[in-house]
Short mmCIF file of the C-alpha atoms (twelve columns), coordinates in Angstrom:
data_MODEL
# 
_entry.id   MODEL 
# 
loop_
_atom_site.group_PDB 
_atom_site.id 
_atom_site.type_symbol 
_atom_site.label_atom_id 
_atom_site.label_alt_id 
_atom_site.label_comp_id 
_atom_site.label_asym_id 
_atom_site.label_seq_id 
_atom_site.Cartn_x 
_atom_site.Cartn_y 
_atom_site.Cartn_z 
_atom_site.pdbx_PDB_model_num 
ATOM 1   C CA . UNK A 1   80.243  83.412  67.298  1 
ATOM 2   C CA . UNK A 2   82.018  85.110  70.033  1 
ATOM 3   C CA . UNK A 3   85.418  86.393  70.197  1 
ATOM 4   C CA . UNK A 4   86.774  85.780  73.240  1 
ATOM 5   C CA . UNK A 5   89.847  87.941  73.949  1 
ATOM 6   C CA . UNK A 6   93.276  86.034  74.351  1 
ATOM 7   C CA . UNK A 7   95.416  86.392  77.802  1 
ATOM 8   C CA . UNK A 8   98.339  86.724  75.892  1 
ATOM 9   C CA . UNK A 9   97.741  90.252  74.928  1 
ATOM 10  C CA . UNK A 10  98.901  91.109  78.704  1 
ATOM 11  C CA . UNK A 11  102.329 89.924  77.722  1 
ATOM 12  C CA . UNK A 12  103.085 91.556  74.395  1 
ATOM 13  C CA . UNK A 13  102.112 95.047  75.819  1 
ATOM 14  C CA . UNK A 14  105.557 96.702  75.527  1 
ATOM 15  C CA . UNK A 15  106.595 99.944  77.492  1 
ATOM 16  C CA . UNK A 16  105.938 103.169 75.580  1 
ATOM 17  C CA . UNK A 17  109.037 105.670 75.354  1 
ATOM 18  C CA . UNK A 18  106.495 108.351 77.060  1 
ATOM 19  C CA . UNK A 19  106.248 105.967 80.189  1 
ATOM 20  C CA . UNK A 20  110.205 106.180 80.460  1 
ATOM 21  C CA . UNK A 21  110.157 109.692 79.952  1 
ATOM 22  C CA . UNK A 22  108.118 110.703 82.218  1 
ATOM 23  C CA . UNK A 23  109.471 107.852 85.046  1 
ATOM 24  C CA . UNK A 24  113.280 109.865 84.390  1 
ATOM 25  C CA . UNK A 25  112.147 113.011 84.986  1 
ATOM 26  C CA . UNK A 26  110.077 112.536 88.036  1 
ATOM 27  C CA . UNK A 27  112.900 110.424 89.324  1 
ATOM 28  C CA . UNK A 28  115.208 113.578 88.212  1 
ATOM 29  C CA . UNK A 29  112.431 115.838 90.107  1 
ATOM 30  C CA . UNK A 30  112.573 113.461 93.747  1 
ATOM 31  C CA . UNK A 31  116.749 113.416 93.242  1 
ATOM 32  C CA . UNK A 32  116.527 117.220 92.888  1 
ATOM 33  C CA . UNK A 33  113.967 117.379 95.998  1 
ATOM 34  C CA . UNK A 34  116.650 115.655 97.993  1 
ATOM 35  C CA . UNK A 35  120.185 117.700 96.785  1 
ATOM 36  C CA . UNK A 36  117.781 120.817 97.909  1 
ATOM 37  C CA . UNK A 37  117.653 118.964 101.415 1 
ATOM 38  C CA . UNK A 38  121.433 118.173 101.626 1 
ATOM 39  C CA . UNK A 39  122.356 120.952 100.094 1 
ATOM 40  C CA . UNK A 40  122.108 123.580 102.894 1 
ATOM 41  C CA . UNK A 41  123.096 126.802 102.008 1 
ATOM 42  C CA . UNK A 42  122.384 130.291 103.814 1 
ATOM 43  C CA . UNK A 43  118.349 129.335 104.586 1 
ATOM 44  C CA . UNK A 44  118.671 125.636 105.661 1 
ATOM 45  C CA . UNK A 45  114.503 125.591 106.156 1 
ATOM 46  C CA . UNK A 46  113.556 127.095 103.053 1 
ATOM 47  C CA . UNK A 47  115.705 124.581 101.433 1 
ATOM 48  C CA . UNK A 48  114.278 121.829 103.258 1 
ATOM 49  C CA . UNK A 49  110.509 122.857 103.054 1 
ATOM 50  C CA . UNK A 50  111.090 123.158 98.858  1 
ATOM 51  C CA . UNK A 51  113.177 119.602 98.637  1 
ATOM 52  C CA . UNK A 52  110.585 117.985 100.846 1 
ATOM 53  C CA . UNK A 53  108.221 119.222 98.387  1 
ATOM 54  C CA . UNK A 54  109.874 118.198 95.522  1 
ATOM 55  C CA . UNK A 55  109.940 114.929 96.887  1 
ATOM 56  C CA . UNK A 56  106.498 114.487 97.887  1 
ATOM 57  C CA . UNK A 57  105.467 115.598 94.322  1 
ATOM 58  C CA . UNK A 58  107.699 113.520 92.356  1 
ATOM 59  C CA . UNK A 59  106.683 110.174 94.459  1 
ATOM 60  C CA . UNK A 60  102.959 111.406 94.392  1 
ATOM 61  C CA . UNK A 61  102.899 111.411 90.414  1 
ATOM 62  C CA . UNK A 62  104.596 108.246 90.107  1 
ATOM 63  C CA . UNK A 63  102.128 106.098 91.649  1 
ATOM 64  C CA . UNK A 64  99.603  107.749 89.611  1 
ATOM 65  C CA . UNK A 65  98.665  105.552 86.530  1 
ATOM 66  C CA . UNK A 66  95.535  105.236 84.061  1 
ATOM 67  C CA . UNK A 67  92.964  103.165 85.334  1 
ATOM 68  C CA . UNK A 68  92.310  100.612 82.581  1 
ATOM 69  C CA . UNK A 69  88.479  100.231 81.957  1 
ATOM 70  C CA . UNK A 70  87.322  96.753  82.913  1 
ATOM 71  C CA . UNK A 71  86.862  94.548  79.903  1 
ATOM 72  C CA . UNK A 72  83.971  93.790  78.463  1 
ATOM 73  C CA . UNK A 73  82.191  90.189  79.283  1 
ATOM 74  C CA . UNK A 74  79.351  88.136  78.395  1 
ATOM 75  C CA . UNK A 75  77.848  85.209  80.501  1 
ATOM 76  C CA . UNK A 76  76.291  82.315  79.104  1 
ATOM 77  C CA . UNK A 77  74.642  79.517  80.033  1 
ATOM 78  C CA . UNK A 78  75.006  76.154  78.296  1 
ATOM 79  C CA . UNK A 79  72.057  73.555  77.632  1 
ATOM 80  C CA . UNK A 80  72.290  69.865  77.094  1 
ATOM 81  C CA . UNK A 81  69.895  67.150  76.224  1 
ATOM 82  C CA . UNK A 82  70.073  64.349  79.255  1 
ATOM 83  C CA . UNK A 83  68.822  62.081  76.161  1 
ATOM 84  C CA . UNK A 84  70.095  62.650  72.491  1 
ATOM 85  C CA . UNK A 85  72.864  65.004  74.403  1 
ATOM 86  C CA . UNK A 86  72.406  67.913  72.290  1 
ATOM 87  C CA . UNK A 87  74.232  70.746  73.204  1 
ATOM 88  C CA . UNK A 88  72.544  75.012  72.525  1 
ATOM 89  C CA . UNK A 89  74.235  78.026  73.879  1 
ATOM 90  C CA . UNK A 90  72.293  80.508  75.206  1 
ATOM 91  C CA . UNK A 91  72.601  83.943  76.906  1 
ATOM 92  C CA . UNK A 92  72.320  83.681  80.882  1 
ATOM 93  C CA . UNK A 93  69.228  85.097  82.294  1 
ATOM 94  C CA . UNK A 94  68.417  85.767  85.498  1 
ATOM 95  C CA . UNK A 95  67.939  82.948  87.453  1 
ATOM 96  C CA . UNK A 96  69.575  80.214  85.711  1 
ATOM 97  C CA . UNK A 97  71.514  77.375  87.425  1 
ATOM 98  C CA . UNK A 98  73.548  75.112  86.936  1 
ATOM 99  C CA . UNK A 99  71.207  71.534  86.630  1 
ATOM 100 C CA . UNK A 100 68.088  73.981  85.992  1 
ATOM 101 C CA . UNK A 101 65.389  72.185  83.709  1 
ATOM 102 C CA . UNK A 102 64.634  74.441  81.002  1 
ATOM 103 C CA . UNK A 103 63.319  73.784  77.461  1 
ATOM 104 C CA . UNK A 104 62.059  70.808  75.236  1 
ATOM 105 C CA . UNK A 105 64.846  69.289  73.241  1 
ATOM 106 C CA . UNK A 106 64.303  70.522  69.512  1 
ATOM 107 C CA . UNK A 107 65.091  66.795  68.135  1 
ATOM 108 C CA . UNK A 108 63.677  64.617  71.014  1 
ATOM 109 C CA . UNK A 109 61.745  66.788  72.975  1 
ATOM 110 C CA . UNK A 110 63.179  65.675  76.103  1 
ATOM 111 C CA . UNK A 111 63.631  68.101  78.648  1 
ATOM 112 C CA . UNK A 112 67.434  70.277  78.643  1 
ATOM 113 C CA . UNK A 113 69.504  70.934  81.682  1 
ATOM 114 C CA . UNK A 114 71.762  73.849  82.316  1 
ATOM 115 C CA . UNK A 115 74.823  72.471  82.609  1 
ATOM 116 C CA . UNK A 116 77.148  75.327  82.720  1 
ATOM 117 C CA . UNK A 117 77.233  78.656  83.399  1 
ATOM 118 C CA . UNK A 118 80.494  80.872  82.448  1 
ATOM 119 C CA . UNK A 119 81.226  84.335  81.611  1 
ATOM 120 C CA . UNK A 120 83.327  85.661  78.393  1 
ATOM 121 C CA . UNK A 121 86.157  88.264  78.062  1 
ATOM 122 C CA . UNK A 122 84.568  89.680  74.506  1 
ATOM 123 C CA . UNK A 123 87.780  90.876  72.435  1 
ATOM 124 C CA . UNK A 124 87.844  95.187  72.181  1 
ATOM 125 C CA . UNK A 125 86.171  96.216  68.395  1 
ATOM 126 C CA . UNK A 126 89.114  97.405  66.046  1 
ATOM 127 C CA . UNK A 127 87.142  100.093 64.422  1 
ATOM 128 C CA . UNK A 128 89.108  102.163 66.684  1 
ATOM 129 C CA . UNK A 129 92.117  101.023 65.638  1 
ATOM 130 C CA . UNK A 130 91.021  101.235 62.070  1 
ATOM 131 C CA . UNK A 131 89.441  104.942 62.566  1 
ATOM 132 C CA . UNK A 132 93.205  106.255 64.089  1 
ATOM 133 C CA . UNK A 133 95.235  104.282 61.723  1 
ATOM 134 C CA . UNK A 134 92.672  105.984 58.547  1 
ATOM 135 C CA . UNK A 135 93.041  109.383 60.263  1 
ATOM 136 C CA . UNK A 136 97.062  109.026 60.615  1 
ATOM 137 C CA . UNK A 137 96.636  107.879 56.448  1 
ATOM 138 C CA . UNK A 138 94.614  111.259 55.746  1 
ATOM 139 C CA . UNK A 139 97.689  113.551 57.690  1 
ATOM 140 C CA . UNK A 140 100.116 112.266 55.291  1 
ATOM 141 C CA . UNK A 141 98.337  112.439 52.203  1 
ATOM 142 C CA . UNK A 142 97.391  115.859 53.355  1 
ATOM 143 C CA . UNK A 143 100.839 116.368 54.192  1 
ATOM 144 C CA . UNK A 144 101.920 115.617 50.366  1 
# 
């Protein structure tokens, strides 16, 4: 069967101590930007030009984030018998619709109807998962 991936993965992503770290010190880097501005000192525009820098740097690499690869998803079209109301999932294929006549029943041979057409999240494979977490298991036996 398929497995569909659950919504609620969204909400238990938690906030990785790297993603702080790097948020305080490019908030550190756009407060420093702006003491350079205010600070003054004997050449007012190089001070300015480098704290305006600092500033547009700091902002610039804060908005920058991952892009998260779309997830993958499978569409599939539904069958059901208008007579003994037998139901087969299928793959969609090009040029399905939804009230489409399509096959001969397999226990009546009546005629099946599309009647719906949907798409899938499909859940990410864990061999990944399983391939880090086996490498991290290999470091510490090496390790000992």
């Amino acid at each position: 069967m398929i497995d569909e991936e659950d919504d609620d993965e969204i909400l238990t992503k938690g906030v990785s101590l790297k993603k702080v770290l790097k948020n305080v010190v490019l908030i550190g880097l756009i407060i420093v930007g702006a003491l350079f501005i205010y600070m003054g000192g004997t050449d007012q525009m190089t001070n300015f030009f480098i704290g305006f820098s600092l500033i547009c740097i700091g902002s610039t690499l804060i908005q920058i984030q991952k892009k998260e690869e779309e997830p993958t998803r499978q569409t599939l079209s539904i069958l059901k018998c208008e007579k003994c109301e037998v139901t087969k999932v299928r793959n969609y294929e090009t040029g399905d619709f939804v009230f489409k006549s399509i096959d001969s029943c397999e226990n009546c041979d009546d005629t099946m109807k599309i009647n719906q057409i949907y798409s899938v999240k499909l859940k990410k494979s864990t061999a990944k998962k399983q391939t880090k977490e086996t490498k991290l298991k290999d470091k510490k036996q090496a390790i000992i």
